[in-house]
N, C-alpha and C positions, 0 to 999 in steps of 0.2 A: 392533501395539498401541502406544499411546503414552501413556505415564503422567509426573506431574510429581512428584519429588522435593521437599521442604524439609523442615524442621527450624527448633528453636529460634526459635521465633516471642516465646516471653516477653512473650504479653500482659499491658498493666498494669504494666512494668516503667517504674519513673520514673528521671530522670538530675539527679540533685542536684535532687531535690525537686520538679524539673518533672514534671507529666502527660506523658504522650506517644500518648495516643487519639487524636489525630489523626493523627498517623504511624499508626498499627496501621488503623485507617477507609481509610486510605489505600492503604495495602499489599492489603487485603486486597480491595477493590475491584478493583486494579489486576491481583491472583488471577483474579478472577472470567474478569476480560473478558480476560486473557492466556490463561485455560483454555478460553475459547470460539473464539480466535486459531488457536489451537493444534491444537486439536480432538482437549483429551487427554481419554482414556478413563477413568483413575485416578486418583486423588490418594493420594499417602504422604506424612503427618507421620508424623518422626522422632523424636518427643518436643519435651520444655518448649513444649507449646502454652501455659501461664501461665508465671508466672514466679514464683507462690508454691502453695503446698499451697492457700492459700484467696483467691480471685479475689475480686478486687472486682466489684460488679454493672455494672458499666463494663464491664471485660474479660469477663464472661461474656453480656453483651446483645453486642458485639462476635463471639465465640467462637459462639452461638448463629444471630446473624443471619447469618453466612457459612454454616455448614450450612443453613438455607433456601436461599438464595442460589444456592450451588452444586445444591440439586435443579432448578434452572432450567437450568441448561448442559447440556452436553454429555456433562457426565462422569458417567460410570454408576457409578464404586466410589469410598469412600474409605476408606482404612486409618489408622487412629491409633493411636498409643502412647504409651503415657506416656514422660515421659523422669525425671531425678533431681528437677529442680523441682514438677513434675507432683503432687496427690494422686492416688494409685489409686482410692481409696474417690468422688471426686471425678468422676473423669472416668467410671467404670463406672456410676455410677446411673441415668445414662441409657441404656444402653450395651442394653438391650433394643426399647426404642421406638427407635432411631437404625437397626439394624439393621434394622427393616420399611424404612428409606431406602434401602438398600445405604450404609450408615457403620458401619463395623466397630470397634468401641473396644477398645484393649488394654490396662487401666491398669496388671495384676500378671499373676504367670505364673499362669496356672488351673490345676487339680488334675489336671487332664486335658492333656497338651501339644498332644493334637490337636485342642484350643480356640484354638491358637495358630496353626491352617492353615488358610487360607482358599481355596477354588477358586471363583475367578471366571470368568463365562461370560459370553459375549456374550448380547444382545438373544433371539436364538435358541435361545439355552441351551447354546451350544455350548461347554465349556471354553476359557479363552484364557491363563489365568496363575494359577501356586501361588506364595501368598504367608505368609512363614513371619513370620508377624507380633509379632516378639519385643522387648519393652519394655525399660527400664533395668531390668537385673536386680541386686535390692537383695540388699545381703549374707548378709542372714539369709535368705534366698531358694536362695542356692545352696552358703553355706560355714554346717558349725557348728564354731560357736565351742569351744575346749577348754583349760583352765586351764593357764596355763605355756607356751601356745606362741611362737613367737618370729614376729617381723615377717615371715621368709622362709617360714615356715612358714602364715603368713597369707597370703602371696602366691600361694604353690603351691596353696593350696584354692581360691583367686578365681577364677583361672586355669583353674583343671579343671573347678571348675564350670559356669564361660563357656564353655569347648569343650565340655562336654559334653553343656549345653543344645542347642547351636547345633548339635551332631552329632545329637541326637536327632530334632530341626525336620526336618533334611536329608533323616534317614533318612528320616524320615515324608510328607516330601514328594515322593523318589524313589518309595518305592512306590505312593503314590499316584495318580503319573503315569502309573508301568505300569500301574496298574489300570485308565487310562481307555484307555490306550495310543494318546497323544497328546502329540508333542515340543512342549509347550509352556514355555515360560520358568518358570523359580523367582527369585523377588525375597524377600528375607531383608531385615528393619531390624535396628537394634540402637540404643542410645543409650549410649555406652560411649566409652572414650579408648583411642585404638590406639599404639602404641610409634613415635616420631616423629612423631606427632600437632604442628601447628604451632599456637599458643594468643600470646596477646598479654594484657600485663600489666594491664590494667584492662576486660579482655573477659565478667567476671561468671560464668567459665566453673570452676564448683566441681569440687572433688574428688572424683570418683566415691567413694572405699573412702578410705583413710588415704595420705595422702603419694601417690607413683606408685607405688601399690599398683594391679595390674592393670591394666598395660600391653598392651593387647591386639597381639598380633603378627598379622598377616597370614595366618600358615600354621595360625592358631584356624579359621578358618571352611573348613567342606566345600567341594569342589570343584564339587558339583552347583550350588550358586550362581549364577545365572548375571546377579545385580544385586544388589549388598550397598548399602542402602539405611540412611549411617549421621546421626545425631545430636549433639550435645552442644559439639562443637567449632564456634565460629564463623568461623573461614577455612574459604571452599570449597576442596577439597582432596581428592586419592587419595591412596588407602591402601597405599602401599611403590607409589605409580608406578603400580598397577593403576587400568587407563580401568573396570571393573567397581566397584572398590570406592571407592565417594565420600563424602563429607562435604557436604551443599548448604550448609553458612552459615547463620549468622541471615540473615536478608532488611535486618532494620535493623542501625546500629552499636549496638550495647550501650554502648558507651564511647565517651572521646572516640579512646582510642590506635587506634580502626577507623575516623575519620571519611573517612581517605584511602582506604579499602578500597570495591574493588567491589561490593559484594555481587551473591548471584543466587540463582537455583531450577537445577535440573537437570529437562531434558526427554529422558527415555529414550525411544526406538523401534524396537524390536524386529523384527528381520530375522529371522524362524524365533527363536533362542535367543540371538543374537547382540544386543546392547543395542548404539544409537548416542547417543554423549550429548554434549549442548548445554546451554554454559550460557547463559541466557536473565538478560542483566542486569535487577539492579530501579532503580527511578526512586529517586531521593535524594528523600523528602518533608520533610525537615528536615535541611539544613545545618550539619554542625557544623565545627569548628577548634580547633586547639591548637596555640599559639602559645607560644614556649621561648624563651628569651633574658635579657638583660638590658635595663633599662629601655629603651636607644635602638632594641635589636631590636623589643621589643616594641612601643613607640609606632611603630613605622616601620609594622610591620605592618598596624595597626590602623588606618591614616593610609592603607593601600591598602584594606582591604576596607568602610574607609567609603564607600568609592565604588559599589561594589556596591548593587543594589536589593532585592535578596533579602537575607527574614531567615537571620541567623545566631549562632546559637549557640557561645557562649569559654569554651574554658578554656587558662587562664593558668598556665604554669609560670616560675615568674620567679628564671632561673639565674644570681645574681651574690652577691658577697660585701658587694656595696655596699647597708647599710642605709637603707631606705627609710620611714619612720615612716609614711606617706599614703600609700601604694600605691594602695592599692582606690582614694582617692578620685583620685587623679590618672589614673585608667585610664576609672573611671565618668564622669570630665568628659571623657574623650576620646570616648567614645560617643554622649555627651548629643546629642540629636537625630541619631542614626543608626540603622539595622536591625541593627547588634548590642545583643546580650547578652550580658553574663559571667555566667556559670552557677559559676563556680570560679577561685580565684585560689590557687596551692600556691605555696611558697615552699621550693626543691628543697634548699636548702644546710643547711635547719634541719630537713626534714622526717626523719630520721633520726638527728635528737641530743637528743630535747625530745621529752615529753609534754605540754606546752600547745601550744596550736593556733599555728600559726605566723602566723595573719592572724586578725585579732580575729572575725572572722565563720566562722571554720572549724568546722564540726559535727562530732562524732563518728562522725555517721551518714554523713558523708562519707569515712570510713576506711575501709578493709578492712582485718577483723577480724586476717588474716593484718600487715600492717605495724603493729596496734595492738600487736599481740606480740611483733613484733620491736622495738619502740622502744621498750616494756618492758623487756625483755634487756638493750638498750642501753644505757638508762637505770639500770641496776642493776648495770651492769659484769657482767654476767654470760659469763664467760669461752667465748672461740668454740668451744673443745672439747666444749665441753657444749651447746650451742645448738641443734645437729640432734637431741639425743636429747629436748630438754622441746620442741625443734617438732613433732617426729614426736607426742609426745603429745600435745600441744594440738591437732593436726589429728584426732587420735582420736577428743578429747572433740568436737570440732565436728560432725565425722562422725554421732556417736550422738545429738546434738542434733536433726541435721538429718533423720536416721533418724524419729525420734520424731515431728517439725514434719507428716513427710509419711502417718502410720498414718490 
């Protein structure tokens, strides 16, 4: 059997203000006909198929037209779950009518956990793979809350809750294998951040709980496992080294700090119980770059990829002490008649001493929420000893914002 991993798809996600539906139209075509290539059986998202609680009709005609799409191929299952970005309430209202497809939706944990097990069966109805199809699991989901406790004591309930869900998945899915008594494969998801998890600083990739609250360790998930099918993190990556437990990546860069990155899908195929996995690179549908230096690095640069034919998309970090009053405009007449674009131009030496925008045209919406708070602090001399304990709670309050954004 052969099934195709991904994750973190974050339709509708813009990059300084730009659309990016044509990327996603792109990718998701490129789906299509690499799942008929391929000649997989299954499809697993990992969660953030959007990238907000509420999709724009853009991303949901997108989101909608690839489920048609794929009942035309080859692939007979699809599993989905939600991931932190994700509405539950959202992604499950179809989640009855998608099911007569073989599209299996997981926005929240059900009352029932053996809502959350699926046995798939070949053409002939012959069992072929138990899949423990488990979603971002939200705080008030597995931990309650109790007055007075301390941060470590939050952690240890996250924790146990996480294993303990994932234990019960397992259980539920070994019996049910004896039941049919037939060695077929268990494939588990999750949408979760695992302890060594590798993340990159402008990859969009939020806080699951508060700070590194629930670091998922390796020896959380049962051993029956025999394909840990994970989410949330955008570098493709195993989990402590394990070829079983993966991460597939966004497919696109979220950011510009991924534009050098590979991205991919992972294609699992199954030897009896034994998974072989491939990753299967994706096409670059929009070029990006991020160019650092000071003015003469930067013009030098810009002076080579003007030659290029292909559009490309800049962002400009412009690392020097030498004040430059015209920046932007001396950078935009380097382009003028070329296939770049500057999407963003930072200014690295002021961006953490100053709350006014450090280039006349810089947005707020261009910050993360996280550096708006720190350059706060900064800006108020607010002394280092104290800084991790008002960031820990401003990550709190974000947390129970974002809680809320997604009910």
């Amino acid at each position: 059997m052969r099934l195709i991993h991904t994750s973190d798809w974050h339709l509708g996600r813009s990059l300084y203000n730009r659309k990016r539906y044509d990327e996603f139209a792109a990718f998701l075509e490129w789906l299509i006909k690499t799942i008929n290539q391929h000649q997989v059986d299954a499809l697993l998202i990992a969660g953030d198929i959007f990238d907000t609680g509420t999709p724009s009709n853009r991303a949901q005609e997108l989101y909608y037209n690839f489920l048609r799409n794929i009942g035309q191929t080859c692939c007979r299952h699809v599993i989905i779950v939600a991931g932190n970005h994700d509405s539950p309430s959202f992604l499950n209202a179809p989640r009855d009518l998608l099911r007569t497809l073989d599209i299996h939706v997981i926005g929240s944990i059900p009352d029932n956990p053996s809502d959350e097990l699926l046995l798939l069966n070949t053409p002939d109805k012959t069992p072929e793979l138990l899949v423990c199809a488990i979603p971002y699991l939200r705080d008030r989901d597995i931990r309650t809350a109790e007055a007075g406790e301390s941060i470590s004591d939050k952690q240890s309930k996250l924790l146990e809750g996480i294993r303990n869900h994932y234990a019960t998945l397992g259980e539920l899915a070994e019996q049910q294998r004896n039941h049919i008594d037939l060695d077929i494969p268990i494939v588990a998801t999750g949408h979760l951040f695992t302890a060594g998890g590798k993340t990159l600083q402008d990859d969009g990739v939020r806080d699951l709980y508060i700070g590194s609250l629930a670091h998922v360790h390796s020896n959380t998930f049962p051993t029956c496992i025999d394909y840990l099918a994970l989410g949330h993190l955008h570098i493709p990556q195993r989990v402590n080294g394990a070829e079983h437990m993966r991460y597939s990546g966004s497919p696109l860069p979220m950011g510009f700090g991924e534009a050098r990155q590979q991205k991919s899908i992972c294609l699992v195929e199954f030897s009896g119980r034994t998974p072989n996995v491939q990753l299967l690179p994706v096409p670059v549908f929009q070029h990006l770059e991020q160019i650092r230096g000071d003015l003469n690095a930067i013009q030098n640069r810009l002076s080579e990829l003007a030659n290029l034919t292909r559009p490309i998309w800049l962002e400009i970090l412009y690392d020097s002490t030498e004040v430059i009053g015209n920046l932007r405009e001396q950078l935009e007449t380097m382009t003028t008649d070329t296939r770049l674009e500057i999407l963003s131009i930072r200014n690295l030496k002021s961006a953490t001493t100053t709350l006014q925008p450090v280039i006349p045209s810089e947005l707020l919406e261009e910050l993360d929420v996280t550096d708006v708070f720190q350059r706060c602090m900064n800006a108020h001399n607010v002394p280092e000893t104290q800084q991790p304990d008002l960031m820990d709670a401003y990550q709190e309050i974000l947390h129970t914002l974002r809680e809320a954004e997604t009910k």
